[in-house]
Residue, then its C-alpha position, 0 to 999 in steps of 0.5 A: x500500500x506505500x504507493x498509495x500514500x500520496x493516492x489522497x492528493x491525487x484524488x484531489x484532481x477528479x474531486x476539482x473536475x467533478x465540482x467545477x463541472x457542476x458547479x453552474x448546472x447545481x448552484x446556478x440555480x440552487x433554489x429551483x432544483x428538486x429535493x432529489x437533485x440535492x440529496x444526489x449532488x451531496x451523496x456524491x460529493x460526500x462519496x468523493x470525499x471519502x474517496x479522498x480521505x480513506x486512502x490517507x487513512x489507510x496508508x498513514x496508520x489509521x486503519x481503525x478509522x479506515x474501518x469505521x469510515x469505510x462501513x459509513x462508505x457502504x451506505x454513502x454508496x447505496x444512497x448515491x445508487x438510489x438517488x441517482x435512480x430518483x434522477x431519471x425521472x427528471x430525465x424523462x420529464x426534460x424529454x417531454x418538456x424538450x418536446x413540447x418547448x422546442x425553442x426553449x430546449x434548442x439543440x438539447x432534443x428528445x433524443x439526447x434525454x433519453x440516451x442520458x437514461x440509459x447511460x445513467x442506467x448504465x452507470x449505476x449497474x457499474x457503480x454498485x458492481x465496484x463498489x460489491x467488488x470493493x466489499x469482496x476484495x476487502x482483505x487485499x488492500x491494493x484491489x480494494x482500493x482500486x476498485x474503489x477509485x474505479x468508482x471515480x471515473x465510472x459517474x464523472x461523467x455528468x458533471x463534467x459533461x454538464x460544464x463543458x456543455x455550458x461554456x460550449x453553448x455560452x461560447x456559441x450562443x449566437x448561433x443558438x438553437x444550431x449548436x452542436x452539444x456533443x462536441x463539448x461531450x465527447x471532448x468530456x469523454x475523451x478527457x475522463x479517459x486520460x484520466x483514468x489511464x494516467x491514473x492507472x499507468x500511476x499505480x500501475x493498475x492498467x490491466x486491473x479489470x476496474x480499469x477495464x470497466x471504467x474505460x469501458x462505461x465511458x466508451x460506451x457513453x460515445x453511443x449516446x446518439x445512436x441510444x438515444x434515437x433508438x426507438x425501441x429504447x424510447x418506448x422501454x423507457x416511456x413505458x417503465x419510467x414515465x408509465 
């Protein structure tokens, strides 16, 4: 575990991303923001912080406090699964209200709401799948502990998305509703990837299968289009969540 002892500064720099990347989609307009959208924003950031100071505990002689931290951990990451399942019924509504106020929503089309609901389906099944993984490996610290980490960049994405799409659209409002919005996404994309390989090649963990999955999540999100427009997605989507 010695090389995880500056693990809790490198944490720092996801943790930075993430609220950068939120921080005008959440606090911009804080008051306006549904109960749900609260509890998810502070699970997560709570998550992201533990992530952050369990590695100091574990490599500094605070294994006791490891411990107890880490029991808290489990249910921290339990409540950032449900809340985040609570959020794609907001999803659903952007995409009715994306229909019936087109110039209002601009290049943000149906489309794009229902393929985020699916990535957002997709992203919790590999969350808890870490997090499990975590629970198993929880004898062999270096495995523990990356499958953790993995958790990082397995839900970064929205927040990092969210930003990008901000100073993207704010650059290029004259031009608004023909913006293209996923050229700031897969820009996001691409830079959560350098993230995770540097990370891995760091504590040499390229071939580590948490790696394999938070690479692929994240792939997997560049299909955003083709799921989104999928028409017998839309109507499993409309039919489980809507209905």
């Amino acid at each position: 575990m010695n090389q995880y002892k500056s693990l809790h500064k490198w944490m720092l720099i996801p943790f930075a991303v993430m609220q950068l990347g939120i921080f005008k989609d959440y606090w911009g307009d804080f008051l306006e923001n549904a109960w749900s959208v609260h509890i998810h924003y502070w699970t997560g950031t709570i998550w992201y912080f533990y992530l952050i100071i369990q590695p100091y505990y574990a490599t500094h002689g605070q294994l006791e406090k490891h411990r107890t931290n880490g029991i808290i951990g489990m249910f921290l990451a339990g409540g950032v699964c449900l809340t985040a399942l609570s959020m794609m019924g907001r999803d659903m509504e952007r995409t009715i209200m994306s229909m019936e106020r087109r110039e209002a929503f601009g290049p943000f089309e149906p489309w794009f709401f229902y393929g985020v609901a699916v990535l957002e389906i997709v992203k919790i099944l590999s969350f808890g799948y870490a997090v499990i993984m975590s629970i198993i490996h929880r004898k062999n610290l270096e495995n523990h502990a990356w499958w953790l980490i993995s958790t990082v960049f397995i839900i970064i994405e929205p927040a990092v998305a969210r930003g990008l799409q901000s100073i993207y659209v704010g650059i290029n409002i004259e031009n608004w509703p023909n913006v293209d919005i996923l050229i700031p996404f897969y820009f996001g994309q691409g830079l959560i990837l350098l993230m995770i390989i540097g990370a891995a090649l760091k504590y040499g963990k390229m071939r580590h299968p948490a790696t394999y999955l938070a690479i692929g999540v994240n792939l997997f999100n560049c299909f955003l289009e083709p799921i989104g427009r999928s028409k017998s997605i839309q109507t499993f989507l409309e039919a489980f969540i809507i209905a």
